[in-house]
Phi, psi and omega in degrees: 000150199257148185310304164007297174294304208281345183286294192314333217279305179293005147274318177314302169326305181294317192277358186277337212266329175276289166346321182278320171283350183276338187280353186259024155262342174299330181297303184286317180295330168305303211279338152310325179285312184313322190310321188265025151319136156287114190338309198275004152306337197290308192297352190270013232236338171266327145003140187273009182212103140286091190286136174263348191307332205256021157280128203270079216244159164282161147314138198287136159211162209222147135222084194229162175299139165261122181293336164316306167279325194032058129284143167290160176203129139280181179294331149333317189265026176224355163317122179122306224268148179279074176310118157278143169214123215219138191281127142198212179201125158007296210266355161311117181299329201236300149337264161331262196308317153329298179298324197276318170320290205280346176284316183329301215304284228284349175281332194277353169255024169245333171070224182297315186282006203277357197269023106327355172226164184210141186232125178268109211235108168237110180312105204267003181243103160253009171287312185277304175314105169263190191294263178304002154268351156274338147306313199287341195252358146288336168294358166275338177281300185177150195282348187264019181251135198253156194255137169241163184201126177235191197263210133348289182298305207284334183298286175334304186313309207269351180300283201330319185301290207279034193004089169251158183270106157213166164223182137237067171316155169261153182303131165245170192296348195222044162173121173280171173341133179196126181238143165219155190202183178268171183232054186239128177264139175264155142232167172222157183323174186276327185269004173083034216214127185279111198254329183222201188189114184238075167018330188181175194176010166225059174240201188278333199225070202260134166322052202281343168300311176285316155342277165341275224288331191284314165326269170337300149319332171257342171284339180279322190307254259299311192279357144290322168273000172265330205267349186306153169291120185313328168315319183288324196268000000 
């Protein structure tokens, strides 16, 4: 083998190697969100959309910056909108833009109506995300993905509500930078009521049709329950 070879063979490795620590920690965190599955749910958990309504989860609230704006924003201001809400960081190679990739795709398969949703993107590196480097790398997707950046404290709150996964080391002289997180998307109702839970959204080959359509389903709920007699709703 030509030194050449043998240099590519041993990045390929180191990189099979980190990947492999990334999927058993996206692994363990996957099995956090799952654990409260109804036994008879679990096998339904590899599906690319889980209904979560009967699970006994809060209603979403928030307190964070909107980097579009660096306006404070609560879970009050995504009211009417059907929300997604997804964990990650800028500087993620593969993960974080897959996913972000495929929620577009997938708002582009809603057409008009995508303007009934909001994907919410919170950053779990908020020392490097800054206001404008989380504005500036969501505007790479689609205008309905909102970059949020909260403080520590407000980040910790809101993983720990919905047991979300993360870590951050910071770089040492023998260990680079490294951030890690879960990779489960929540959405939740026009009323802010956590209704499905979608296990993933970063791979190559994603359900962006059944996605698409469990969306629609709830924007068609959200234009029924508007059309209800106020008294009723």
């Amino acid at each position: 083998m030509s030194a050449g070879k043998a240099a590519a063979a041993g990045r390929g490795r180191g990189l099979q190697r980190a990947l492999g620590r990334r999927a058993l920690f996206l692994n363990a965190a996957g099995l956090v969100l799952l654990s409260a599955l109804p036994k008879a749910s679990v096998g339904a958990a590899v599906a690319s959309v889980v209904d979560i309504g009967s699970w006994d989860l809060p209603r979403l609230a928030l307190t964070m910056t909107d980097a579009g704006t660096g306006r404070a924003v609560t879970a009050r201001d995504f009211r009417g909108k059907v929300t997604l809400l997804y964990f990650g960081y800028t500087n993620c190679p593969d993960v974080c833009p897959m996913t972000l990739h495929n929620i577009a795709l997938t708002l582009g398969r809603l057409g008009a109506r995508r303007d009934g949703v909001r994907a919410l993107f919170v950053t779990v590196d908020p020392v490097r995300d800054t206001l404008a480097v989380l504005r500036a790398y969501t505007q790479l997707f689609a205008p309905e993905i909102v970059g949020l950046r909260g403080t520590a404290d407000q980040l910790a709150a809101l993983a720990s509500r919905y047991h979300i996964g993360y870590s951050v080391s910071p770089a040492t002289a023998s260990h680079p930078y490294e951030v890690n997180h879960s990779s489960g998307i929540y959405v939740f109702d026009t009323r802010g009521q956590a209704r499905l839970l979608i296990p993933s959204l970063d791979s190559g080959t994603p359900d962006i049709a059944g996605t698409a359509a469990a969306l629609a389903r709830l924007l068609a709920l959200r234009a029924r329950q508007a059309a209800m007699p106020r008294h009723l709703s």
